[in-house]
ZAMARGU-4260 file (C-alpha; in steps of 0.2 Angstrom, whole numbers, plus 5000, padded with zeros to 4 digits):
<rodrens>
0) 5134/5047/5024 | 5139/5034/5011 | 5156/5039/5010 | 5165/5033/4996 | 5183/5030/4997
5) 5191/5028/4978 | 5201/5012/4977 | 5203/5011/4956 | 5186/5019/4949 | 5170/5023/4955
10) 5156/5015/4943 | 5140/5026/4946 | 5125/5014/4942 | 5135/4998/4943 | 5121/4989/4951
15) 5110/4991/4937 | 5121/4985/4924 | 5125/4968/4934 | 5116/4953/4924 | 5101/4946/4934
20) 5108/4929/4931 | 5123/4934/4940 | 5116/4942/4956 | 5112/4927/4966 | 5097/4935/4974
25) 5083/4924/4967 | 5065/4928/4966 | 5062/4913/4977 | 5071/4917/4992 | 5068/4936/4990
30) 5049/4938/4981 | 5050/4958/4983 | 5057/4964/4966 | 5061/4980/4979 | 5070/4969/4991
35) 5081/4961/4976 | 5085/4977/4968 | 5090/4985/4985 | 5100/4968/4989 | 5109/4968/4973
40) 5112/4988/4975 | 5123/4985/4990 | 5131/4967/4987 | 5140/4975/4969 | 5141/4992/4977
45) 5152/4984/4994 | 5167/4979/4983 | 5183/4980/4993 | 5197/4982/4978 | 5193/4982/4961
50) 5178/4996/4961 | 5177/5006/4978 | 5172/5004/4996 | 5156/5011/5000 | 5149/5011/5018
55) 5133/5016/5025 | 5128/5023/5042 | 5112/5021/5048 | 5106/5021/5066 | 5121/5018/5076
60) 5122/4999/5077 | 5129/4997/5098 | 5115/5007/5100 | 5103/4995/5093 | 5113/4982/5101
65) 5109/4986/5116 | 5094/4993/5115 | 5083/4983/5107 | 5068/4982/5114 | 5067/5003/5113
70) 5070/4999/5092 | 5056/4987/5094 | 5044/4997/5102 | 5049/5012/5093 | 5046/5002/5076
75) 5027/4996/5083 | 5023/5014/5087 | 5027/5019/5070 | 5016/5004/5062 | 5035/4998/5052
80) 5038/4981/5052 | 5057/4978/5055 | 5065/4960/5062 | 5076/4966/5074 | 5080/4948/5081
85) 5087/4944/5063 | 5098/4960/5060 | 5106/4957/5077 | 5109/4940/5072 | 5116/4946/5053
90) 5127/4957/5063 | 5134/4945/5075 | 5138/4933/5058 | 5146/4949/5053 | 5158/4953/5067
95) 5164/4933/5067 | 5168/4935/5048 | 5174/4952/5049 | 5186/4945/5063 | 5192/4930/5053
100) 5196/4939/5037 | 5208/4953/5048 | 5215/4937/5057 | 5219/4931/5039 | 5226/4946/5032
105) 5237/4949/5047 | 5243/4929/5044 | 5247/4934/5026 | 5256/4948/5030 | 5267/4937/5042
110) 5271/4924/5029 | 5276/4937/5017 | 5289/4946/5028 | 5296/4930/5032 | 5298/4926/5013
115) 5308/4941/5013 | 5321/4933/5022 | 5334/4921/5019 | 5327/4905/5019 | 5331/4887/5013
120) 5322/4878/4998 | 5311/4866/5008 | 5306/4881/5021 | 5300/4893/5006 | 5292/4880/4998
125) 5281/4877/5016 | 5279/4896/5016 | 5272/4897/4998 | 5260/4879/5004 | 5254/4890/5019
130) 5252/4907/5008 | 5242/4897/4996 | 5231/4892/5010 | 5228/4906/5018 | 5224/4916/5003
135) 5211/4902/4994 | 5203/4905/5012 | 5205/4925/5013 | 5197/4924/4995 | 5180/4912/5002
140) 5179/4923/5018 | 5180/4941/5008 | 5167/4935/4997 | 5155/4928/5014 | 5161/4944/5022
145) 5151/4955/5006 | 5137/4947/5003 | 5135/4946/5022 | 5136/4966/5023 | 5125/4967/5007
150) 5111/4958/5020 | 5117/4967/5035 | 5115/4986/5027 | 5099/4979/5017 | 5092/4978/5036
155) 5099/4992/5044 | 5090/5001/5031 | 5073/4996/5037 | 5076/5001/5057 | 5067/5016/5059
160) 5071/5030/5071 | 5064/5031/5085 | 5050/5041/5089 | 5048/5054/5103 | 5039/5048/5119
165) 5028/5063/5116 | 5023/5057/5101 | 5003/5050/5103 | 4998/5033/5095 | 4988/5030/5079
170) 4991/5025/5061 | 4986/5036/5051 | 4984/5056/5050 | 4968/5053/5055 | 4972/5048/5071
175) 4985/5066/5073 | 4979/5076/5087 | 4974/5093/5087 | 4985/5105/5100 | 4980/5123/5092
180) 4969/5130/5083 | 4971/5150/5078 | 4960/5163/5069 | 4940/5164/5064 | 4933/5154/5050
185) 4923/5165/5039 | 4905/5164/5040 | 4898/5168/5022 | 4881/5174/5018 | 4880/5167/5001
190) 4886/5150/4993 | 4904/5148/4995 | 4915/5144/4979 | 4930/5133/4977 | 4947/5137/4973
195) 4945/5129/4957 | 4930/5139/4951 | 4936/5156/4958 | 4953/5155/4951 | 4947/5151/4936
200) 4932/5162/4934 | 4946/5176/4938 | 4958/5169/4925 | 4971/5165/4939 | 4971/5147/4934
205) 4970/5136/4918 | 4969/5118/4921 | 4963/5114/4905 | 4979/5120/4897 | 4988/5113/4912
210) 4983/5095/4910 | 4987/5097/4890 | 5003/5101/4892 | 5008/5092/4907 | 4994/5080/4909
215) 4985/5073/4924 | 4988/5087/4938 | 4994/5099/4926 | 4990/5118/4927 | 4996/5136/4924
220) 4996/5150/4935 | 4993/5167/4927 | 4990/5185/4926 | 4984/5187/4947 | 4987/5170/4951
225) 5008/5171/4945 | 5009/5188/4953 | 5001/5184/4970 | 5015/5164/4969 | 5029/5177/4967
230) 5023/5190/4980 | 5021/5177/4994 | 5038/5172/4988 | 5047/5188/4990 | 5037/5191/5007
235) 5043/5174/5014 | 5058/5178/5010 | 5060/5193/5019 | 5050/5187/5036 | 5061/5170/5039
240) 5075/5180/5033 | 5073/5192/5048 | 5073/5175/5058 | 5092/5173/5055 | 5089/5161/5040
245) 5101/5162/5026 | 5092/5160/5009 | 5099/5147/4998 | 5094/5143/4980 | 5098/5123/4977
250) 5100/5111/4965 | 5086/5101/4961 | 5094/5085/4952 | 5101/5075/4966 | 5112/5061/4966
255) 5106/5044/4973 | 5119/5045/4988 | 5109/5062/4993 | 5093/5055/4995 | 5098/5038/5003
260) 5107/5048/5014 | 5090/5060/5020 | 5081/5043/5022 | 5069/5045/5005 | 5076/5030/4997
265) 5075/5018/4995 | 5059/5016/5002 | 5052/5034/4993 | 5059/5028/4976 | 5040/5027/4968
270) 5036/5045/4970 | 5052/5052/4963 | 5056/5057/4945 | 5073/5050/4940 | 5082/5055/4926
275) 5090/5045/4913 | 5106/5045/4922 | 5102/5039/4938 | 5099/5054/4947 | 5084/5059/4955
280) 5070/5079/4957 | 5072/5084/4973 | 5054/5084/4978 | 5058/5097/4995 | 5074/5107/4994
285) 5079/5099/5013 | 5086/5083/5001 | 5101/5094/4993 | 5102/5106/5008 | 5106/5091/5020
290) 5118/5086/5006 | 5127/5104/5007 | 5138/5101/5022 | 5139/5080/5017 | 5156/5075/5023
295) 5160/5089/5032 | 5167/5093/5048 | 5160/5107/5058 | 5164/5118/5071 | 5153/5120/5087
300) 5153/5140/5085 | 5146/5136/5068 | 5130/5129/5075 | 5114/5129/5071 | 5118/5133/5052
305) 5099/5139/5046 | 5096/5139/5029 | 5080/5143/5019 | 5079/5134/5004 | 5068/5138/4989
310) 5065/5127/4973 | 5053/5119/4963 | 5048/5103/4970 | 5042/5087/4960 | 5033/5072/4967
315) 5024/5058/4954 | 5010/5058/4971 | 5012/5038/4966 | 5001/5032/4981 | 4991/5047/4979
320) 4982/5044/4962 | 4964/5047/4967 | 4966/5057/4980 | 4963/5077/4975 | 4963/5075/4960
325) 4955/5091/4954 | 4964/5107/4959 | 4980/5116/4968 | 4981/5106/4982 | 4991/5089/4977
330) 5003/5096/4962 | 5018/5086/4952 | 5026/5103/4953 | 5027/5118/4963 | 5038/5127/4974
335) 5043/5128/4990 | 5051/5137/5003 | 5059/5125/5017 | 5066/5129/5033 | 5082/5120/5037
340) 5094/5117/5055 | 5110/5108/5059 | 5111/5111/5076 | 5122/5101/5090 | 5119/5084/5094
345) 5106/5086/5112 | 5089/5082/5111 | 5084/5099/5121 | 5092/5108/5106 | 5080/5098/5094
350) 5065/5101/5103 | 5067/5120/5106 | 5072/5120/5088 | 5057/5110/5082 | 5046/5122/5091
355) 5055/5136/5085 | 5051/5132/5065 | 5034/5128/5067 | 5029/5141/5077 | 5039/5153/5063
360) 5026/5144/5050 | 5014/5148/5061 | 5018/5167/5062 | 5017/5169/5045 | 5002/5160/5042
365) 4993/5172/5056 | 5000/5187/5046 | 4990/5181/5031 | 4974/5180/5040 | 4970/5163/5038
370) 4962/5152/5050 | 4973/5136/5054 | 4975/5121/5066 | 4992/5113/5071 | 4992/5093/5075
375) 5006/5083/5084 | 5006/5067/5072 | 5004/5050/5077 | 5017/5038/5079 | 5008/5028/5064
380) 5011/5045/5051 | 5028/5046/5054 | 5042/5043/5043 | 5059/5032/5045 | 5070/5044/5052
385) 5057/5057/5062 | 5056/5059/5079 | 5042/5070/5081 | 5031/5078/5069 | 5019/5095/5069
390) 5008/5097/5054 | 5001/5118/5050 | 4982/5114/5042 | 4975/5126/5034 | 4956/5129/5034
395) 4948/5127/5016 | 4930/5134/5015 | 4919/5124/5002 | 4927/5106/5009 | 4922/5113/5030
400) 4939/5106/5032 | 4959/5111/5038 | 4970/5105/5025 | 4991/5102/5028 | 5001/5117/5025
405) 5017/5114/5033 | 5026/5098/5042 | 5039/5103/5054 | 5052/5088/5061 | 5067/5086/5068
410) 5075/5067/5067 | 5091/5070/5079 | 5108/5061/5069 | 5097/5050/5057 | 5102/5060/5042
415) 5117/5067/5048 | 5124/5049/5052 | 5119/5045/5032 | 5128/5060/5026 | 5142/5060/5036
420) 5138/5078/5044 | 5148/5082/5061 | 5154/5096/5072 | 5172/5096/5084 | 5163/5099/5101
425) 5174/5114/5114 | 5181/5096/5119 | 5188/5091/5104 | 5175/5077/5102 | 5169/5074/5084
430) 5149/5072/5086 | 5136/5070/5072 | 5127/5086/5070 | 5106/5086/5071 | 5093/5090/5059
435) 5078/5097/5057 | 5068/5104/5043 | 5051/5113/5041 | 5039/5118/5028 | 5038/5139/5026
440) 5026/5138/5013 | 5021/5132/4995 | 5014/5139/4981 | 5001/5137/4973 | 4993/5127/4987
445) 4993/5143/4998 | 4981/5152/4986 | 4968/5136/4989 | 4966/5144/5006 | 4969/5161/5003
450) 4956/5164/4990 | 4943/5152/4997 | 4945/5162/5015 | 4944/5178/5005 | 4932/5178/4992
455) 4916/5190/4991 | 4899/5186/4985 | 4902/5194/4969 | 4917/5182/4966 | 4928/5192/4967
460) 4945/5189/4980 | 4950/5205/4992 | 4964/5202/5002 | 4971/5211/5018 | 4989/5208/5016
465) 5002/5214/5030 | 5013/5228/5028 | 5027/5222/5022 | 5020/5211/5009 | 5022/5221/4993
470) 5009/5216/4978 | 5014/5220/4959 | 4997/5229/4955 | 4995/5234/4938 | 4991/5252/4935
475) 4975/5246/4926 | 4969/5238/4941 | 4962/5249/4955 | 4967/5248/4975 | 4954/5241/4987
480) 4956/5241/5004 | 4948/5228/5016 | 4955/5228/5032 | 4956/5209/5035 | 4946/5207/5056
485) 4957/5193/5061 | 4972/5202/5057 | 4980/5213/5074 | 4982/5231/5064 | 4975/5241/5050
490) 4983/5238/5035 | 4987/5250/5022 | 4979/5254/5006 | 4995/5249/4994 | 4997/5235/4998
495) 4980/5227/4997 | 4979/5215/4984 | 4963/5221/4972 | 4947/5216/4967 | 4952/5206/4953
</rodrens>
C-alpha cells in the first residue's frame, strides 16, 4: 500500500497546508489544477527525515520496464492516455540519482569513522573539507532525488492495468457485448407504469420530501417500499452467506491512503464526499474491505478470504448530473451488499473467481424472477486497475431497456500492490494477494425492476418471492399468492409479497 514508515511525526494533510508559493509546481508548466495538487501531494508527502517516508506501489515497475509495449497497448484498449516512453525515462533519472545519493551516504559514513580515529590537525582538517563536500552535494541530490520520485509516482499513477485479452474493443458501455440473456420480459395488456409513478402511487416512495430534505436526487422509502429494502437485505444475506461469504459490516469514512490504495483516487476524487478532515464516503463497501487486511501478511491456507460487505454507499454522481435524473435508479445514497475475494496470486484463480461472483449475482437475480442480460465490457469501460469486467442488466419495462445491476471484476495485485496485501506461499515466498469484487445487490435500485416487472393493471405490485425470502406483512394487509412463471417452482402463499 502506501506504507508509512514513522521517522518523527506523521502530518495527515500536509500537502494541503504547504503555501502555493512554495510548491514549485507552476500553473505554467503543469496547466491541470488536478495534475498540481496530485504533484504537490506526493513531493511534501516523500519527505525522507523530518516528517515520514511514504512509498507507493503501483504496477510493478520491472514489469513495466520490460514490458512496455504490452502497457501501451493495454492503455490504448482501454481509451487512457498515459506516456509510457516518459515514466521509463523519469525512472532511469531515478535510479541514477537514487544510486548517487547511496554512494554519497556510504562516502559520508567512511569519512566519519575515520574521524573517529587518531588523527593529525592538518589530516582532520581535510576530512572536515571532504565532509563538508560530500554533505553540500548529498543535500542538492536528496532534494533532486524527491522531487524526482514526486514526478515518478505522479506517473505511475496514471499506468493502467492491464486488460484481459478476452476483453472485446470499444469506448464506451455502449459498445459492451451481450453474452446472456435469462428469463421472459413481461408482456402487458394495458399501459405499463414507471417505478416512479407506481411507488409513489402506493406510497412506497416520496421524492418530493426526498429532494427537500436532501435535495436533487433525494427520496424516502417507506411503509412497503422500507420493508421490501430490508427484506431483500436479510434474503441476500442469507443466500451469499450459504456461498461461504463471511458478512462484514464496515466503516464508511475512509482514510485518503484506503482509497488511493483501491485505485479510486486520485482520479475518482469528484464523485466522493469528503469530510472536513480529509477523509472520504465510501461509495461501495470493497474500499474499506480491501483496506481490512492492508499491511498484512497472509497465510496461503487462509485463501480466498470472502467477505460480504454491506453499507451505505454515497456517490456526488459528478459526471452524471443529467443523466436519470428522476427516480431510484442513480441515487447519492443507498446501500449495498458487495461481494469481496483475496484469493492467491494466479490468473486461473482470478478468472474462476470472477466467474464465480457473477454468476452468484446471477442466481440471485433468477430467484427474483427478473428478466436480465450479462455484458462482457469493452476495453473502453474499464477502469484503472480492472482486468476484466461483467455487468448484470436488469430489464426495466416502461424504458424497453436492461439497466446495470451488478459489476463483477477481478484486477489481479493492482490493489493489493497498493495496499500492501500478501500471503507466504507453501514455499515460503512472500506474494501479493488478488482481488476481486462484485456487486450482490443494491437497494432501492432493485425495486426499479422488481415493481416495473411486477405490476398489475390495477397498479397494484404482486410479487412471487422464493422460499426463503421472508416478507414483514402487516396483519392488516392480506396474503396474495401469484406464483411468478419464470420462476422454476411454486412458491408458497406466506411469503408472497401483497397487493399493496
Amino acid at each position: 500500500m502506501f506504507y508509512i514508515k514513522y521517522e518523527n511525526s506523521l502530518i495527515r494533510g500536509a500537502w494541503e497546508a504547504v503555501e502555493p508559493s512554495t510548491r514549485n509546481f507552476s500553473a505554467e508548466k503543469y496547466p491541470c489544477p488536478r495534475r498540481r495538487a496530485i504533484l504537490v501531494f506526493y513531493r511534501y508527502s516523500f519527505v525522507y527525515y523530518n516528517i515520514f517516508l511514504y512509498t507507493v506501489r503501483m504496477l510493478d515497475i520491472k514489469f513495466i520496464r520490460e514490458n512496455k509495449d504490452i502497457i501501451k497497448e493495454g492503455a490504448k484498449k482501454k481509451h487512457i492516455e498515459v506516456d509510457i516512453d516518459n515514466l521509463l525515462s523519469v525512472d532511469e533519472k531515478r535510479l541514477e540519482i537514487l544510486s548517487r545519493v547511496e554512494f554519497l551516504r556510504g562516502e559520508q559514513n567512511k569519512v566519519s569513522v575515520s574521524m573517529g580515529g587518531t588523527l593529525s590537525p592538518e589530516t582532520r582538517g581535510q576530512l572536515i573539507e571532504e565532509m563538508r563536500l560530500v554533505k553540500d552535494e548529498l543535500k542538492d541530490k536528496e532534494e533532486e532525488l524527491r522531487n524526482t520520485i514526486a514526478l515518478w509516482q505522479f506517473l505511475m499513477l496514471q499506468v493502467p492495468n492491464v486488460p484481459d485479452m478476452t476483453v472485446p474493443e470499444g469506448e464506451s458501455d455502449a459498445d459492451n457485448q451481450e453474452i446472456k440473456a435469462w428469463g421472459e420480459k413481461p408482456v402487458f395488456d394495458f399501459e405499463a407504469k414507471d417505478h416512479i409513478e407506481l411507488m409513489t402511487n402506493l406510497k412506497m416512495v416520496d421524492f418530493d420530501r426526498g429532494v427537500k430534505v436532501h435535495g436533487f436526487r433525494g427520496y424516502f422509502l417507506l411503509g412497503d417500499g422500507a420493508r421490501l429494502s430490508m427484506a431483500i437485505w436479510n434474503y441476500a444475506l442469507d443466500f451469499f452467506s450459504e456461498k461461504g461469504f463471511i458478512p462484514i459490516l464496515p466503516p464508511v469514512i475512509i482514510r485518503r491512503e484506503i482509497f488511493m490504495g483501491t485505485g479510486y483516487l486520485p482520479q475518482g476524487e469528484d464523485d466522493l464526499y469528503k469530510t472536513q478532515d480529509g477523509d472520504f464516503l465510501a461509495g461501495t463497501a470493497e474500499v474499506p474491505i480491501m483496506g481490512f487486511h492492508s499491511d498484512e501478511i497472509l497465510k496461503a491456507d487462509e485463501l480466498p478470504k470472502k467477505y460480504l460487505g454491506f453499507s451505505p454507499c454515497y456517490r456526488r454522481e459528478a459526471g452524471s448530473h443529467s443523466k436519470d435524473v428522476k427516480g431510484l435508479i442513480r441515487v447519492q445514497e443507498f446501500y449495498k451488499l458487495e461481494q469481496v475475494i483475496l484469493c492467491a496470486a494466479s490468473h486461473a484463480e482470478s478468472v474462476k473467481y470472477h466467474e464465480e461472483v457473477n454468476r452468484n449475482t446471477e442466481e440471485f437475480i433468477e430467484s427474483l424472477g427478473i428478466p436480465y442480460h450479462t455484458v462482457v465490457n469493452c476495453g473502453g469501460d474499464l477502469g484503472m486497475g480492472q482486468v476484466k469486467k461483467y455487468d448484470v442488466e436488469l430489464w426495466v419495462p416502461k424504458e424497453s431497456k436492461y439497466r446495470e445491476i451488478s459489476s463483477a471484476s477481478y484486477f489481479h495485485d493492482f490493489q493489493t500492490r497498493r495496499l500492501n496485501i500478501r500471503y507466504r506461499d507453501e514455499e515460503g515466498k512472500t506474494r501479493y494477494a488478488h482481488s476481486l469484487n462484485c456487486t450482490a445487490i443494491p437497494t432501492p435500485r432493485i425495486l426499479v425492476s422488481l415493481v416495473e416487472n411486477f405490476q398489475q393493471s390495477d397498479g397494484t405490485i404482486k410479487i412471487a418471492l422464493p422460499p426463503s425470502f421472508i416478507y414483514p406483512i402487516p396483519s392488516s394487509q392480506p396474503d396474495i399468492t401469484r406464483p411468478n412463471p419464470r420462476l422454476k417452482s411454486n412458491v408458497p402463499e406466506s411469503n408472497s409479497v401483497p397487493s399493496t
